[in-house]
ZAKE-120387 format. One record per atom (N, C-alpha, C): residue in three letters; residue number from 1; x, y, z. Coordinates in steps of 0.05 Angstrom, whole numbers, plus 5000, padded with zeros to 4 digits. Layout:
REM residues N
- resn, resi, xx, yy, zz
- ala, NUM, X, Y, Z
...
END
This chain:
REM residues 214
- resn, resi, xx, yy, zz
- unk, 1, 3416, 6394, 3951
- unk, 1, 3445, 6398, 3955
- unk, 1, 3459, 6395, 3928
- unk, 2, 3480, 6415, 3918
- unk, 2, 3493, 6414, 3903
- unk, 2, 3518, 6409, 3898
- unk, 3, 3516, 6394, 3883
- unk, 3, 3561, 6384, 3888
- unk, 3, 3573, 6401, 3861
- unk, 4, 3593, 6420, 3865
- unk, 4, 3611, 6431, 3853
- unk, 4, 3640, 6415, 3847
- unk, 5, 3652, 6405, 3825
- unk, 5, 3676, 6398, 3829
- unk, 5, 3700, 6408, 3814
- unk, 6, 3704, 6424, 3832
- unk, 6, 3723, 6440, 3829
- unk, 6, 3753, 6438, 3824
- unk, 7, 3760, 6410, 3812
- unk, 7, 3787, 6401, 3809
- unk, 7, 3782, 6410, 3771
- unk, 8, 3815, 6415, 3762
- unk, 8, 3818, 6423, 3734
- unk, 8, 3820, 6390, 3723
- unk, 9, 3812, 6380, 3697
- unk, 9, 3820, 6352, 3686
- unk, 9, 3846, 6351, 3679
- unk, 10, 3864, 6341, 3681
- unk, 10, 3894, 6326, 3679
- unk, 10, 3896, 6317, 3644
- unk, 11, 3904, 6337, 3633
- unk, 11, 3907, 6322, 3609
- unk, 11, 3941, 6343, 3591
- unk, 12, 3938, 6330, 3566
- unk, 12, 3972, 6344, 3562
- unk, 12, 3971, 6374, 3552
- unk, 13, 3945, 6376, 3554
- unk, 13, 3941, 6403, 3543
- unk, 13, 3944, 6425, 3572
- unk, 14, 3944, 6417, 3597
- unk, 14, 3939, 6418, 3621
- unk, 14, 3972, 6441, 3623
- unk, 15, 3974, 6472, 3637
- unk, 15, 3997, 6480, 3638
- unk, 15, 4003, 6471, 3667
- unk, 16, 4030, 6465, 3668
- unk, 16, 4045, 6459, 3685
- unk, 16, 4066, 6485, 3696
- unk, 17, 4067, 6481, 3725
- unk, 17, 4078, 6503, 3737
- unk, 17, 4122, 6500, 3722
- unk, 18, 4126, 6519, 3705
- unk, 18, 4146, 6521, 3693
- unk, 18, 4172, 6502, 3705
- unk, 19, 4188, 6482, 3703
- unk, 19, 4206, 6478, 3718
- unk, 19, 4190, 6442, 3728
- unk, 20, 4158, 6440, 3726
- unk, 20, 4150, 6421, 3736
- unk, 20, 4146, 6398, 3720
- unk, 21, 4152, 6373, 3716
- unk, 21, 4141, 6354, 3694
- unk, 21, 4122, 6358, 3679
- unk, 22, 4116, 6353, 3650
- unk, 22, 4090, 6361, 3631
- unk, 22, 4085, 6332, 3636
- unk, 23, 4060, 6338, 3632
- unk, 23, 4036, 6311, 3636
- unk, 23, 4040, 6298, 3605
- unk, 24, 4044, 6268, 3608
- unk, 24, 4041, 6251, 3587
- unk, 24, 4027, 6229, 3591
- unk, 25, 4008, 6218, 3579
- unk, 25, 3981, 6202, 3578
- unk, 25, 3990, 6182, 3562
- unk, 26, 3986, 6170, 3557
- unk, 26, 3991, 6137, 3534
- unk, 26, 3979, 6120, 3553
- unk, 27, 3969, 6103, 3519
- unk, 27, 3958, 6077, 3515
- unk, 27, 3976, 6061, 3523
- unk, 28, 3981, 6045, 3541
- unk, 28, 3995, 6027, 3553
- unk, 28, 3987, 5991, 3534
- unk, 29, 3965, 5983, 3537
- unk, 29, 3952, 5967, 3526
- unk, 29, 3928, 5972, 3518
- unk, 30, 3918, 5967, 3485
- unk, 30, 3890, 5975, 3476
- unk, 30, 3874, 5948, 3477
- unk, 31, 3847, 5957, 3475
- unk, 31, 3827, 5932, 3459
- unk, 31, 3829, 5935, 3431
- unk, 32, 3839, 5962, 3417
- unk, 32, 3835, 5955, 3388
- unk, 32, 3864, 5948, 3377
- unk, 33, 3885, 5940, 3398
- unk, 33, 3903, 5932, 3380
- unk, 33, 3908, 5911, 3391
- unk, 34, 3875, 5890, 3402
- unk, 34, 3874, 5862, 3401
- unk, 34, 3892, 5855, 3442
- unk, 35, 3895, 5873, 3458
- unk, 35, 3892, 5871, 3478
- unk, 35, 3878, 5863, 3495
- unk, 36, 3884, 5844, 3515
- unk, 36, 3860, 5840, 3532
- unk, 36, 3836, 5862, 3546
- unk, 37, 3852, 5887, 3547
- unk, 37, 3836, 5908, 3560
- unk, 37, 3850, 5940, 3564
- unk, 38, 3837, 5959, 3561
- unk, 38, 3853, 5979, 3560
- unk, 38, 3857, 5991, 3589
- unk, 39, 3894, 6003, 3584
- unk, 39, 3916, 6007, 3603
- unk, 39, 3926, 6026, 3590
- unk, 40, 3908, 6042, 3603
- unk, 40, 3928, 6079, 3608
- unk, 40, 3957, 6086, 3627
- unk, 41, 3971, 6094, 3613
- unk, 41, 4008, 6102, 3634
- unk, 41, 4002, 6136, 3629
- unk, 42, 4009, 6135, 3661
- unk, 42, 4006, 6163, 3663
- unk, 42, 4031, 6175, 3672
- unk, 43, 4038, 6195, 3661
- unk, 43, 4068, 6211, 3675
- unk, 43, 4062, 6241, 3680
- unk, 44, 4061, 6239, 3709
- unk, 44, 4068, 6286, 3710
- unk, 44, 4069, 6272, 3741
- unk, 45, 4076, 6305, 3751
- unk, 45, 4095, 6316, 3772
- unk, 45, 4068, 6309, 3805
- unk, 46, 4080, 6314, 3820
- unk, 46, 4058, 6318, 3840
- unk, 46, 4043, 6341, 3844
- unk, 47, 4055, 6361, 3821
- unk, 47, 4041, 6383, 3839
- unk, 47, 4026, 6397, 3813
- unk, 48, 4005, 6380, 3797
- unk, 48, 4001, 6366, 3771
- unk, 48, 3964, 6384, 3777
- unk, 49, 3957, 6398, 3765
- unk, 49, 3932, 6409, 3758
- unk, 49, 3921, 6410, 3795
- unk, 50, 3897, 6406, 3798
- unk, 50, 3890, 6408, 3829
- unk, 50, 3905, 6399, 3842
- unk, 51, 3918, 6417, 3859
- unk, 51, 3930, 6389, 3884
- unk, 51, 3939, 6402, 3911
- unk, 52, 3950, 6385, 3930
- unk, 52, 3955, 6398, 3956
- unk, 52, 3991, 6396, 3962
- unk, 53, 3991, 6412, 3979
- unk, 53, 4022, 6422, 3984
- unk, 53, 4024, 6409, 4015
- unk, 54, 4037, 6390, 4013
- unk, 54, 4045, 6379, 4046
- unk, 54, 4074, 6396, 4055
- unk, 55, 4078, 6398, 4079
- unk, 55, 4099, 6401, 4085
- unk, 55, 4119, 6408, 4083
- unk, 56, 4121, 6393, 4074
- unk, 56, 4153, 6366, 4061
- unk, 56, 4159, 6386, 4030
- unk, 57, 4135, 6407, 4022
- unk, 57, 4142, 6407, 4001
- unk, 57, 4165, 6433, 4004
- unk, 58, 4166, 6450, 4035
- unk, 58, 4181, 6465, 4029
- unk, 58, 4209, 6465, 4056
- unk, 59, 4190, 6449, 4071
- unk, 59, 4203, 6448, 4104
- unk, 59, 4219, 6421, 4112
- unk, 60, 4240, 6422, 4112
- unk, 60, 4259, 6400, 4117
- unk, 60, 4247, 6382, 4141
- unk, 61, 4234, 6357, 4141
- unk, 61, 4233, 6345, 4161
- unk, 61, 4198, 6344, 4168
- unk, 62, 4189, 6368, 4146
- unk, 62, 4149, 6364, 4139
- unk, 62, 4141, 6348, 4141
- unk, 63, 4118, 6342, 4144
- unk, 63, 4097, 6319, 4147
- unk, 63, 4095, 6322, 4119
- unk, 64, 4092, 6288, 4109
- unk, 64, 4091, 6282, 4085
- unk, 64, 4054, 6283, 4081
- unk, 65, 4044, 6281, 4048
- unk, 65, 4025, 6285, 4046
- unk, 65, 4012, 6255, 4055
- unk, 66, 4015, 6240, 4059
- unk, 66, 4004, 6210, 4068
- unk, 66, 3990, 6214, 4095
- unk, 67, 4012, 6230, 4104
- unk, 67, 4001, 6241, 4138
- unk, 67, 3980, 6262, 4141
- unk, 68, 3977, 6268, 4122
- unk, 68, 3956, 6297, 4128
- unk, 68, 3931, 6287, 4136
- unk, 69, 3912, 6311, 4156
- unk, 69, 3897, 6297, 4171
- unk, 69, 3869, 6303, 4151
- unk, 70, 3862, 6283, 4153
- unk, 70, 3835, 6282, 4136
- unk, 70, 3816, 6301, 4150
- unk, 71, 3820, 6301, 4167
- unk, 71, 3794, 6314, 4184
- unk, 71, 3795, 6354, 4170
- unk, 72, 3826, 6353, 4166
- unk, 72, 3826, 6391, 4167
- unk, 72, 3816, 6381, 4130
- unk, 73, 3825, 6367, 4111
- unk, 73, 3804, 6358, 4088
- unk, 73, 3787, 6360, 4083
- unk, 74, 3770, 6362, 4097
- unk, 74, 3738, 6356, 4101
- unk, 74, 3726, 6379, 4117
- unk, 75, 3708, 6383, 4103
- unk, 75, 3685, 6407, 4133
- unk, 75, 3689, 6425, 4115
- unk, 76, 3678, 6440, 4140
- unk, 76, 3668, 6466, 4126
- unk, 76, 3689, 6490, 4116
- unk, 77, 3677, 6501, 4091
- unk, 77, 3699, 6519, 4078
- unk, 77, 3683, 6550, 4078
- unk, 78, 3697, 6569, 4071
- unk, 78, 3685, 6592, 4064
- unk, 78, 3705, 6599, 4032
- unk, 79, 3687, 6607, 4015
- unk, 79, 3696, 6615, 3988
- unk, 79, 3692, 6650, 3994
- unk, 80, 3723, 6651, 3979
- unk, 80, 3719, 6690, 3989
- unk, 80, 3722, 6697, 3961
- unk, 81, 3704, 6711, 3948
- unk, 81, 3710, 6717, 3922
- unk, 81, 3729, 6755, 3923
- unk, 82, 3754, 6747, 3906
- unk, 82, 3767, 6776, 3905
- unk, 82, 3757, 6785, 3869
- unk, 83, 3762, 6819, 3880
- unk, 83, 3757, 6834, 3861
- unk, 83, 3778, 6829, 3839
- unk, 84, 3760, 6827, 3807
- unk, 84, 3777, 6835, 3791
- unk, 84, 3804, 6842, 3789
- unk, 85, 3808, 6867, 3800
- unk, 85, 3831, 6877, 3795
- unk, 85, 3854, 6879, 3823
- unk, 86, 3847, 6858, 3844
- unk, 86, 3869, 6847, 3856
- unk, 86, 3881, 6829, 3849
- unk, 87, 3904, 6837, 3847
- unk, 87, 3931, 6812, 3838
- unk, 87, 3957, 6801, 3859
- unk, 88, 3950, 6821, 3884
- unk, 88, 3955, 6802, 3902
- unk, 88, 3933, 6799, 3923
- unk, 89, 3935, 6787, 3942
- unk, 89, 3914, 6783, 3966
- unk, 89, 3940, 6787, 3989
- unk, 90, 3927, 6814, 4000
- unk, 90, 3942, 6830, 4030
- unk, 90, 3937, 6819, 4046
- unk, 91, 3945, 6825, 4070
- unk, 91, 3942, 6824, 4103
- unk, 91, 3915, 6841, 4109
- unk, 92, 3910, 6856, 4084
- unk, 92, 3884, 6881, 4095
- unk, 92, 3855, 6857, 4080
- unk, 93, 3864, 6845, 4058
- unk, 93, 3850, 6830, 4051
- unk, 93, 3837, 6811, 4067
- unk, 94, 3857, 6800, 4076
- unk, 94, 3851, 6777, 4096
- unk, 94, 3838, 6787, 4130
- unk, 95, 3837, 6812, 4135
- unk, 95, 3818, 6824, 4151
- unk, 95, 3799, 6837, 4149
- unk, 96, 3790, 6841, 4119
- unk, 96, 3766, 6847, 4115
- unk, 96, 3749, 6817, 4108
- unk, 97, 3752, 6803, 4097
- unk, 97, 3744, 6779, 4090
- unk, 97, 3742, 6750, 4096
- unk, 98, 3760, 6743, 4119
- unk, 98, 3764, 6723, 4137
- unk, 98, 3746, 6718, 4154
- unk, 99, 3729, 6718, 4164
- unk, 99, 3707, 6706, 4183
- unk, 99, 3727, 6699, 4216
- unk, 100, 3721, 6704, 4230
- unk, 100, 3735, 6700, 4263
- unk, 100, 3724, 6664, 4266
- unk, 101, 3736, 6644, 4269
- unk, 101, 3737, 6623, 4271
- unk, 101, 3730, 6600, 4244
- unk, 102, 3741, 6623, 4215
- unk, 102, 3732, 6603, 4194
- unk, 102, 3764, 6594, 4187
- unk, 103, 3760, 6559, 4193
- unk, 103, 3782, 6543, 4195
- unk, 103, 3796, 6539, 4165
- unk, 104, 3779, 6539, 4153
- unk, 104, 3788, 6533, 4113
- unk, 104, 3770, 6562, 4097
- unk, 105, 3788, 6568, 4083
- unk, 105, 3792, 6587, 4065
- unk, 105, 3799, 6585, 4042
- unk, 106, 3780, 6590, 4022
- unk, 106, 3792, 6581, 3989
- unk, 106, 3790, 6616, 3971
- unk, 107, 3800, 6618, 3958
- unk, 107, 3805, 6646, 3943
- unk, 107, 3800, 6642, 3924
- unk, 108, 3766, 6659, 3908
- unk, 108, 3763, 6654, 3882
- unk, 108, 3775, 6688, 3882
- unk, 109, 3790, 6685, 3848
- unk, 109, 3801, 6705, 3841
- unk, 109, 3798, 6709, 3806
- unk, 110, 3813, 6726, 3799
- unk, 110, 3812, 6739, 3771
- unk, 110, 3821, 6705, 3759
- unk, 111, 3841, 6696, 3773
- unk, 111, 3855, 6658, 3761
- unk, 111, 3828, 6647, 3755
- unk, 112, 3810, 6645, 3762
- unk, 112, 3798, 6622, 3753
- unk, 112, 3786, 6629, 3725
- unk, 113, 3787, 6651, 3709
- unk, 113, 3777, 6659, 3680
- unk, 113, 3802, 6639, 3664
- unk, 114, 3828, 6638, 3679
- unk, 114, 3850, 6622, 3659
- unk, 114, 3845, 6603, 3658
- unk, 115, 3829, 6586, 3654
- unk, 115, 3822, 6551, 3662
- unk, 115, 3803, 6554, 3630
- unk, 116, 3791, 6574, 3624
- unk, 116, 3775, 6583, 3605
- unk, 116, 3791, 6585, 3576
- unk, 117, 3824, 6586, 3576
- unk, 117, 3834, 6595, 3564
- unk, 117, 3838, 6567, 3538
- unk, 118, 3843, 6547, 3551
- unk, 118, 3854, 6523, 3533
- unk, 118, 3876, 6526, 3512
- unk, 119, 3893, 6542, 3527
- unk, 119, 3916, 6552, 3507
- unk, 119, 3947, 6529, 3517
- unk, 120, 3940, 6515, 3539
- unk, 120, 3963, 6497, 3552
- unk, 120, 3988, 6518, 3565
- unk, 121, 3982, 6543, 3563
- unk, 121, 4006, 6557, 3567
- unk, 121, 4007, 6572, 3596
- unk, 122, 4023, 6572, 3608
- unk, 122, 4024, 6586, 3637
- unk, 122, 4022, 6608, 3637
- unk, 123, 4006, 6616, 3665
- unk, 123, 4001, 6649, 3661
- unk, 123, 4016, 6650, 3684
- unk, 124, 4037, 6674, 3669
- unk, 124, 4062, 6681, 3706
- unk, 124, 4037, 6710, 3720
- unk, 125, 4026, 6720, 3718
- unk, 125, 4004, 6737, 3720
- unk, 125, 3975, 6727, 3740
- unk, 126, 3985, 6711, 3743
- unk, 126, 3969, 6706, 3763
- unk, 126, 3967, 6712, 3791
- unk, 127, 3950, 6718, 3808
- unk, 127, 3942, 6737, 3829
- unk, 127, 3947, 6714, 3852
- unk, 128, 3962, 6721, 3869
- unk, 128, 3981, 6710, 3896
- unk, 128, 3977, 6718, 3925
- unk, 129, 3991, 6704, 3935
- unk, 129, 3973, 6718, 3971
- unk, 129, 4007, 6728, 3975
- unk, 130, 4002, 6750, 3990
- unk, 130, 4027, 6752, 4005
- unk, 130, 4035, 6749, 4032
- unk, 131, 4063, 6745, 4029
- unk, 131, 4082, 6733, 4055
- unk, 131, 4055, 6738, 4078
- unk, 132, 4047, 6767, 4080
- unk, 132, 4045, 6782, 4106
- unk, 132, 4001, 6768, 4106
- unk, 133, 3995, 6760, 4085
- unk, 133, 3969, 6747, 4080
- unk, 133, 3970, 6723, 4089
- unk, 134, 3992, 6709, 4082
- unk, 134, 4000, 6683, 4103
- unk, 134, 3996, 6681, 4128
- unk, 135, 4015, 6699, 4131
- unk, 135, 4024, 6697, 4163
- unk, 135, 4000, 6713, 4185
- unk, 136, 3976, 6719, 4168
- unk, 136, 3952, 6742, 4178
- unk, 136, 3928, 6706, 4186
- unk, 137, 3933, 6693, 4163
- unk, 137, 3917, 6667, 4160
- unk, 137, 3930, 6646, 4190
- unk, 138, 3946, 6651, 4185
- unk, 138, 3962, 6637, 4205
- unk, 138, 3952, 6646, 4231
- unk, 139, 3951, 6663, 4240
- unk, 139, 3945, 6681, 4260
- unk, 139, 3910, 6677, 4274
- unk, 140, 3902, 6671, 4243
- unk, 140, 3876, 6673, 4255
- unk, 140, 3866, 6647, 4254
- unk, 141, 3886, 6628, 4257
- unk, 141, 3873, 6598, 4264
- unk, 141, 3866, 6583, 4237
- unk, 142, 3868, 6590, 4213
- unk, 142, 3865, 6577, 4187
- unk, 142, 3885, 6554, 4188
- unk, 143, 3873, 6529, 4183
- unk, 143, 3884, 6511, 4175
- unk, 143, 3886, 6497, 4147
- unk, 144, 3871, 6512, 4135
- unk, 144, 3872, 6505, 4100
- unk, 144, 3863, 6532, 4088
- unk, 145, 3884, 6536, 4067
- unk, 145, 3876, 6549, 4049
- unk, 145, 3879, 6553, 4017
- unk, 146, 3868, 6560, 4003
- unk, 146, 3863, 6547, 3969
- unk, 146, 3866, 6570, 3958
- unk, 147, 3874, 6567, 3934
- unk, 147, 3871, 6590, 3918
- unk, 147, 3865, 6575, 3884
- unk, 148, 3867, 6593, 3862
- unk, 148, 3851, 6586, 3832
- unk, 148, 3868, 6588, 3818
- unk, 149, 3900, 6571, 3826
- unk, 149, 3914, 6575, 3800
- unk, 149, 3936, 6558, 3811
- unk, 150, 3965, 6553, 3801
- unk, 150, 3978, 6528, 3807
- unk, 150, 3995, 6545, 3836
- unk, 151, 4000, 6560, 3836
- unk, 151, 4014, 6567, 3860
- unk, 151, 4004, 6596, 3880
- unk, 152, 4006, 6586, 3906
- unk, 152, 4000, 6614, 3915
- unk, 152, 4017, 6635, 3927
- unk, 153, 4051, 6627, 3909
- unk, 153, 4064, 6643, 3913
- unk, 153, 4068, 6664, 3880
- unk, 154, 4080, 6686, 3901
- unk, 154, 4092, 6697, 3871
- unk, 154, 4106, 6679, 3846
- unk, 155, 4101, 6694, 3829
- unk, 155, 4116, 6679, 3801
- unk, 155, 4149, 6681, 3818
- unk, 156, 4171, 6664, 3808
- unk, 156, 4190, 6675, 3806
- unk, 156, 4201, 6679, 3836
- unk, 157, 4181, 6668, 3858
- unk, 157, 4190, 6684, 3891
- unk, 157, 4219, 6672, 3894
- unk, 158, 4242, 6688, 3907
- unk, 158, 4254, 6678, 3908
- unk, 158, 4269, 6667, 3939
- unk, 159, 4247, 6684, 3947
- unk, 159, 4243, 6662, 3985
- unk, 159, 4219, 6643, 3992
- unk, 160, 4199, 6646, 3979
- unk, 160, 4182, 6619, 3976
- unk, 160, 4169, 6625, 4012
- unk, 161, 4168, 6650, 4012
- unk, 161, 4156, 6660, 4046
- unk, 161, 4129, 6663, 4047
- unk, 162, 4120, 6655, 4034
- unk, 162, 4086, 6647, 4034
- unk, 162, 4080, 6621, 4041
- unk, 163, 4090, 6597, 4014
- unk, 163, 4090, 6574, 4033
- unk, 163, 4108, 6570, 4059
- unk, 164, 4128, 6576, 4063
- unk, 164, 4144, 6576, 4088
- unk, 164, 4124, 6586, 4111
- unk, 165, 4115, 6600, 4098
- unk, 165, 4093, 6619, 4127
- unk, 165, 4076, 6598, 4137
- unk, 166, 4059, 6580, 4110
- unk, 166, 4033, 6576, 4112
- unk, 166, 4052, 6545, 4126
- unk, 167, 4064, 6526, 4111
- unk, 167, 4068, 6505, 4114
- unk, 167, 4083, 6504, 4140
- unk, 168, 4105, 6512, 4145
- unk, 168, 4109, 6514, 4171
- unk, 168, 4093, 6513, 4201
- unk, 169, 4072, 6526, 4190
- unk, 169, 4053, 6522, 4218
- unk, 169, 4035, 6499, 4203
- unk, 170, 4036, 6487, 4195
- unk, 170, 4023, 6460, 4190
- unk, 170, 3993, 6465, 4169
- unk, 171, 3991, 6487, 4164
- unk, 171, 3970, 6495, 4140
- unk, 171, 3972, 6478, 4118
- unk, 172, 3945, 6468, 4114
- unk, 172, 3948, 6454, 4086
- unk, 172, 3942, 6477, 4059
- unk, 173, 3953, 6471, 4035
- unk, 173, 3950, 6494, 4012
- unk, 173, 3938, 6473, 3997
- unk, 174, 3914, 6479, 3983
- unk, 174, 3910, 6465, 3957
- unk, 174, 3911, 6492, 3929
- unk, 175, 3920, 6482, 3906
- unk, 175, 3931, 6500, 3890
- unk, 175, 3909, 6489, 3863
- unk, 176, 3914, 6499, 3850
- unk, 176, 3901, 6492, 3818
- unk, 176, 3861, 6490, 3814
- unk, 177, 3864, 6501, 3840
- unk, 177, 3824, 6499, 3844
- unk, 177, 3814, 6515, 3810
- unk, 178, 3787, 6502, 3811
- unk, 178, 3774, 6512, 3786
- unk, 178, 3749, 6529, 3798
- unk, 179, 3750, 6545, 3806
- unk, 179, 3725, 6553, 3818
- unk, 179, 3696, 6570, 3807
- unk, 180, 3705, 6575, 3778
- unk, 180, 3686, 6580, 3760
- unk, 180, 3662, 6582, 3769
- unk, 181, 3644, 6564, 3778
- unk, 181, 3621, 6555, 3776
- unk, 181, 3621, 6558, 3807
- unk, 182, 3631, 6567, 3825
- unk, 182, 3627, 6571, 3852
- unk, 182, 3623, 6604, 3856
- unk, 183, 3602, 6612, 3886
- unk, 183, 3594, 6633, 3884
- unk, 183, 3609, 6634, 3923
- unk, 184, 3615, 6661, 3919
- unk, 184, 3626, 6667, 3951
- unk, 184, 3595, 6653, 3961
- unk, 185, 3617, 6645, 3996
- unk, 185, 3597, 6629, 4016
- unk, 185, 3610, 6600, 4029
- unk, 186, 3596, 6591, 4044
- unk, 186, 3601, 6571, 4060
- unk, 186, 3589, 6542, 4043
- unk, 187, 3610, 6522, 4045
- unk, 187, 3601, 6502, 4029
- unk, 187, 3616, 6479, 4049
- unk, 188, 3613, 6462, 4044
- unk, 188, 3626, 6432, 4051
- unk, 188, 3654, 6423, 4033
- unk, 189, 3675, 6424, 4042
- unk, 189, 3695, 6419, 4025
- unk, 189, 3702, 6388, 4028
- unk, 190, 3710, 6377, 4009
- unk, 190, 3718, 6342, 4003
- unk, 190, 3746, 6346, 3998
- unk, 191, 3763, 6346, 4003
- unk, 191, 3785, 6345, 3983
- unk, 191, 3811, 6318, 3991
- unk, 192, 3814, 6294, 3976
- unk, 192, 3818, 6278, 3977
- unk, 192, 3851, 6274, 3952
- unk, 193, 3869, 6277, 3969
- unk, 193, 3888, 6279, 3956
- unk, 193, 3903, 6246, 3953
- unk, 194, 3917, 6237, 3928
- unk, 194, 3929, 6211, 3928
- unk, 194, 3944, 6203, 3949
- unk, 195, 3935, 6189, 3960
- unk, 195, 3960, 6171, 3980
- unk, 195, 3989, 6165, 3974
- unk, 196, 4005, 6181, 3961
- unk, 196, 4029, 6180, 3954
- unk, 196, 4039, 6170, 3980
- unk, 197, 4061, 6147, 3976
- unk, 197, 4082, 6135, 4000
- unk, 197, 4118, 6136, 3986
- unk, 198, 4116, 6144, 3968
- unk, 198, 4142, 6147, 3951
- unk, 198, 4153, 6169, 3948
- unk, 199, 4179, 6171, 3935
- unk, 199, 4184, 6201, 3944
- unk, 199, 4190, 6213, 3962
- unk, 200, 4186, 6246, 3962
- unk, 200, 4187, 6267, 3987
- unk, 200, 4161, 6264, 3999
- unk, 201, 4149, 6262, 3994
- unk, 201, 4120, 6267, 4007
- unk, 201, 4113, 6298, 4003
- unk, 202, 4125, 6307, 3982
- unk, 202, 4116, 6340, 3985
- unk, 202, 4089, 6343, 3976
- unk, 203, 4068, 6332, 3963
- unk, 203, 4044, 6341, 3955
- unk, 203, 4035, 6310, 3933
- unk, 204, 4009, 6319, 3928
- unk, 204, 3992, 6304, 3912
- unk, 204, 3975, 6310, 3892
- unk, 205, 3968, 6306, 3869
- unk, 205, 3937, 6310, 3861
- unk, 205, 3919, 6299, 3876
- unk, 206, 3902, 6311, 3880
- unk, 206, 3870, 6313, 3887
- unk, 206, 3844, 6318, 3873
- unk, 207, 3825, 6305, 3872
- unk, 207, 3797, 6310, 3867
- unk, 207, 3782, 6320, 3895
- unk, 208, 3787, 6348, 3875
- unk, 208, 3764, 6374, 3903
- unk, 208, 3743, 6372, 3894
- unk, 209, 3717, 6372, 3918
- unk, 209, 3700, 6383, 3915
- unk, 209, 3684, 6400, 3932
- unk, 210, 3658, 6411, 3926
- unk, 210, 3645, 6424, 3949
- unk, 210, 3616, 6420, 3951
- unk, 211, 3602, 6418, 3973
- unk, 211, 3578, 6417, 3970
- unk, 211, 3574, 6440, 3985
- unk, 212, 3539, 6445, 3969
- unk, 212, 3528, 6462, 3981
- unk, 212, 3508, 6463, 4002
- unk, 213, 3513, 6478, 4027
- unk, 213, 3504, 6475, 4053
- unk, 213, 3475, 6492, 4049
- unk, 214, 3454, 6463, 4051
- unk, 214, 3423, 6474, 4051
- unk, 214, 3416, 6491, 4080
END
């Protein structure tokens, strides 16, 4: 059995979705400047390299991410690898490629080569599901679905009708997957997002992973 972990590392070099807090790291307390023990302070946003989208993050009155059910977390996933040169993911997409009773859905796409980049800089070019790919997922009983880059809406959307689609019907989104090293197929998904109780409850970082089903 193989474990893939597919979360990006959190660091300040790390791009942040435009508009979202930049990640800052500091030494809080060192051992070499005669401290009892070293204390890292960490500052960025919730919706900070891997992470999941509760609710709350777009729907007045959402289930916060504290509440989300571990169970749709866990189990089994299908990885759908898209071609190259799709830059969005259709409604025709999502009926060629969806499986009839596969509950979680992650999208490896052209995004996950940008994780390769180490340039800290946002790509608005990144490949998105649309409204009508939502609401196709929705349809067919998906209760999680992932994609390889910080958002799986358009750059710039200015109705935000993808998450509205997905979150509304109670779909969990995890965003910022690294999926590099993952091959289309069925795997075991882990994905364990922070217990945030503060705040909106709109979302969290997470450490994703996947195993592979012998």
């Amino acid at each position: 059995m193989r474990i893939y972990d597919v979360s990006v590392p959190i660091s300040e070099q790390l791009p942040t979705y435009p508009g979202d807090p930049a990640v800052n790291i500091k030494q809080w307390l060192s051992l070499e400047n005669g401290d009892s023990a070293n204390v890292t302070q960490i500052d960025f946003g919730a919706h900070t390299g891997t992470h999941v989208d509760a609710p709350a993050h777009f729907i007045r009155g959402g289930g916060k991410v504290e509440s989300m059910d571990l169970e749709t977390l866990m189990g089994e996933v299908h990885v759908i690898v898209m071609p190259e040169d799709v830059g969005v993911i259709t409604e025709s997409h999502i009926e060629s490629n969806v499986s009839v009773g596969a509950t979680r859905v992650l999208f490896k796409t052209r995004n996950s080569a940008f994780w390769s980049e180490n340039t800290g800089e946002f790509r608005t070019d990144y490949t998105y599901l649309s409204a009508g790919a939502a609401q196709r997922l929705v349809a067919k009983g998906v209760r999680l679905v992932g994609i390889d880059y910080l958002s799986v809406e358009q750059f710039q959307s200015q109705s935000f009708a993808t998450h509205e689609a997905l979150l509304s019907s109670g779909v969990i989104i995890i965003e910022g997957l690294d999926l590099r090293q993952v091959g289309a197929g069925v795997y075991e998904l882990i994905c364990l997002p922070l217990k945030l109780s503060g705040g909106t409850g709109d979302g969290a970082p997470a450490r994703v992973v996947l195993r592979s089903i012998d």
